[in-house]
Structure formats: structure tokens, C-alpha cells
N, C-alpha and C positions, 0 to 999 in steps of 0.2 A: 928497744922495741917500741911499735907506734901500736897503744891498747887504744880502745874506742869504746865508750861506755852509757849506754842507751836505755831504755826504758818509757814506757806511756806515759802518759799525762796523770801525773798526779801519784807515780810508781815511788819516789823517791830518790831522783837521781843526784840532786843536790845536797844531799844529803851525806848519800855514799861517798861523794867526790869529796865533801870536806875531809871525811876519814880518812882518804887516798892525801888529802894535802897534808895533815897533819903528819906524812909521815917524808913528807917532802918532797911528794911525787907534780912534778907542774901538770896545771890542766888546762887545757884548752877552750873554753864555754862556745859553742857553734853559736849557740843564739844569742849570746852578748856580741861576739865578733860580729851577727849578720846585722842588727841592728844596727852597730857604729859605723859598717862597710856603706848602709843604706844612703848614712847621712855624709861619710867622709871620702867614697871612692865615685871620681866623677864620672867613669864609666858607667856606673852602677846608678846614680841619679840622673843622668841624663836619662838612662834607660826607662827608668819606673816614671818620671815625666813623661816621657812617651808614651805609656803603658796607662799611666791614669790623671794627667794632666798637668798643668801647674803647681794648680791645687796638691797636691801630693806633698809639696810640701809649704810649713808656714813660713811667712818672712823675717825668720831668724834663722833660717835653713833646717830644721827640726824636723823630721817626716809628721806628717798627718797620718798619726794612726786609725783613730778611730773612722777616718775616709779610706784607708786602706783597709780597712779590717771588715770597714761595712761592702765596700767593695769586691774586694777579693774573697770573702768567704759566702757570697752569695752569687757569687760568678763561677763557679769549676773550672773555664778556659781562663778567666785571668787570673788567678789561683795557680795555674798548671805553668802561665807566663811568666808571673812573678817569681817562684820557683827555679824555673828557667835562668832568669835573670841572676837570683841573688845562692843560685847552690854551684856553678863554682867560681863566683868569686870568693866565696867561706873555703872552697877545697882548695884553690891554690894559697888564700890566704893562711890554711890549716897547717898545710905544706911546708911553706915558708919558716912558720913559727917551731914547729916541730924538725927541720934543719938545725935552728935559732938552738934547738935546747938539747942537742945530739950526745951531750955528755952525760946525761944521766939513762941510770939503766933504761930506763922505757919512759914514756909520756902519757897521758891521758888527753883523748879528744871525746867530751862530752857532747854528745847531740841526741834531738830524738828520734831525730831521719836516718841514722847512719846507713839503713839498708835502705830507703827509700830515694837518696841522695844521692848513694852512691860512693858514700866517703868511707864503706868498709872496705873498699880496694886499696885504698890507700895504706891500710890498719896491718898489723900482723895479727891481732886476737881481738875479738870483741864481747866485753862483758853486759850482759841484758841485768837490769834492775828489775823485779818482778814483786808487781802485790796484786792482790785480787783485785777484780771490777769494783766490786761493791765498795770497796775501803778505798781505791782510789779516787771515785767519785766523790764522796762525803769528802776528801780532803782538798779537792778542789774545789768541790761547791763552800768548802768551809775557807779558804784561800785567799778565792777569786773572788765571792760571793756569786756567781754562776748559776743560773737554770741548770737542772738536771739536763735539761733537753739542747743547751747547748754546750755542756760540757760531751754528752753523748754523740755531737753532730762534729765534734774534736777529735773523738776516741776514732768517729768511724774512719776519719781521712787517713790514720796511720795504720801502719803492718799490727794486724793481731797478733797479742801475746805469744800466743802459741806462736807463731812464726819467728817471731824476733827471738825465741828461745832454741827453736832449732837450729836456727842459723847462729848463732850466740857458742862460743867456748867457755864460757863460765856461767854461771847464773846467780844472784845475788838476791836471795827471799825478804823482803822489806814488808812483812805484814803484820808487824808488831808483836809478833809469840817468838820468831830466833833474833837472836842479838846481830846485828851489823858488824862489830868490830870482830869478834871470831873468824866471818866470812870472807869478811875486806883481808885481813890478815893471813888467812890463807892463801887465796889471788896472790899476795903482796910478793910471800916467801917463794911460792913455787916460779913466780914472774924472774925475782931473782936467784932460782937454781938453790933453793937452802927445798931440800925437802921435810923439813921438819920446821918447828918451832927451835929458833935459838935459842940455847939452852943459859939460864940467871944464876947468877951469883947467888 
């Protein structure tokens, strides 16, 4: 099965995922993949050259982030281009990878877009990571070191909580009162058809 497993800014996604690894489930990371596609797929760099000049990238081939970031997130059309650009070459590279690993019960493709992207078509279930506003802001501002106001101008560009949870088949509480590994473990068992806890020596 191809799971997809999502969450806002600052929710705890990576988190989760480690718990899903340690049980030897592979993951996917969308946004480590889109960054290396930036700099390794020439389709993909030609395009964002086009899109924001030379300069885009330094002369070691490395993208210029901070010229991207200052760019594109105070643009919304090139924002909207960029996106354009680099969400499916992440989905057919998602694709690919998740072919690549067809022998284990299911997969995980971590992203924060998955509904925004477009890549829960791909998905047969997808699990939302969920914590409150308040606690996931402090742990981005605590993080990134972050403005409140521009971790907030982050939060707005993606799908509301609420949303990502309705459209979501599981949901995972990351707000530091239930424990992680009960819940991951749950997902885990019913993902592989044990309706229960395996029973211990």
C-alpha cells in the first residue's frame, strides 16, 4: 500500500516518521527529494533559471536559496510557478521510488502538500500529524529561530488543519499529553491486517 503522511508546519511530522522507520517501514521525504531534484534534474534547473534567472543558482551548481525564498515568497505568481515546476517532478520521482520498494507491505511518502500537490492521488491512505496552532508555532519559532509573523505567513499558504484532517484516514495527536508510539503502532498493525496488538511471550 502507498500511505502518505502530512501535517503543518511545525506538527511533528518527522518525528512520526522516525517511529514508522524504526519499524522498517521506508519513507519517502518530498522535500529532501524536491530540493536535490532542484539542483540534480536538468529539466528542473533549466526551468527555475528561466523562472528566476541565472543567479538561481551559485557557481558550484547549489541553488540560491535565500534568492529563491526571498523571491518566491513575496511573489504569489512565482510561488504558484515554482510549484508548478518542481510538484511533479517530486510526483513522478515519488512514483518511481515507491515502484522501487513494492515488496514491503506499504510505504510512506512524507510531504506537507500532499493535498495541495496533489500527490494523495497517488496514496491509497493518508495520515495527517496534528498539534495545536499555539505549540506548533513556539516550536518553529524555537527551530528556525522565526518571527512569529513569518512562521504565520507559512501556516497561511497551506490547507487548514481542519481540512487536512477531514480529508486524512488517520490522524496522529503530536501535542505532547498522548504518547506517539501507541498511535503510530496502531496505524502500523491495522495497515498490516493484525487487528490487534501481537500478542508477547
Amino acid at each position: 500500500m502507498k500511505i502518505g503522511i502530512t501535517g503543518g508546519i511545525g506538527s511533528g511530522k518527522s518525528t512520526v516518521c522516525k517511529i514508522f522507520a524504526t519499524l522498517g517501514i521506508p519513507i519517502y521525504y518530498s522535500d529532501d527529494r524536491a530540493k536535490w531534484l532542484m539542483e540534480h534534474n536538468p529539466e528542473l534547473v533549466a526551468g527555475i533559471k528561466t523562472l528566476f534567472g541565472d543567479d538561481a543558482y551559485l557557481s558550484d551548481g547549489t541553488l540560491n536559496r535565500p534568492l529563491i525564498a526571498a523571491t518566491a515568497f513575496n511573489d504569489a505568481n512565482k510561488l504558484t510557478q515554482l510549484n508548478a515546476l518542481v510538484h511533479p517532478q517530486v510526483f513522478t520521482d515519488g512514483h518511481i521510488w515507491q515502484s522501487e520498494h513494492s515488496q514491503y507491505p506499504y510505504t510512506l511518502r512524507e510531504a506537507a502538500l500532499i493535498f495541495e500537490s496533489g500527490i494523495f492521488r497517488q496514496l491509497d491512505k493518508v495520515i495527517t500529524v496534528y498539534a495545536p496552532m499555539g505549540l506548533r508555532l513556539q516550536r518553529v519559532i524555537a527551530r528556525d529561530g522565526s518571527t512569529e509573523e513569518a512562521v504565520k505567513a507559512r501556516m497561511a499558504r497551506q490547507l487548514s488543519d481542519e481540512e487536512k484532517v477531514r480529508q486524512s484516514h488517520y490522524v496522529i495527536v503530536n501535542d505532547g499529553q498522548e504518547a506517539l508510539i501507541p498511535q503510530v503502532m496502531k496505524i502500523h498493525w491495522e495497515l498490516l491486517g493484525i487487528k490487534a496488538a501481537p500478542a508477547t511471550e
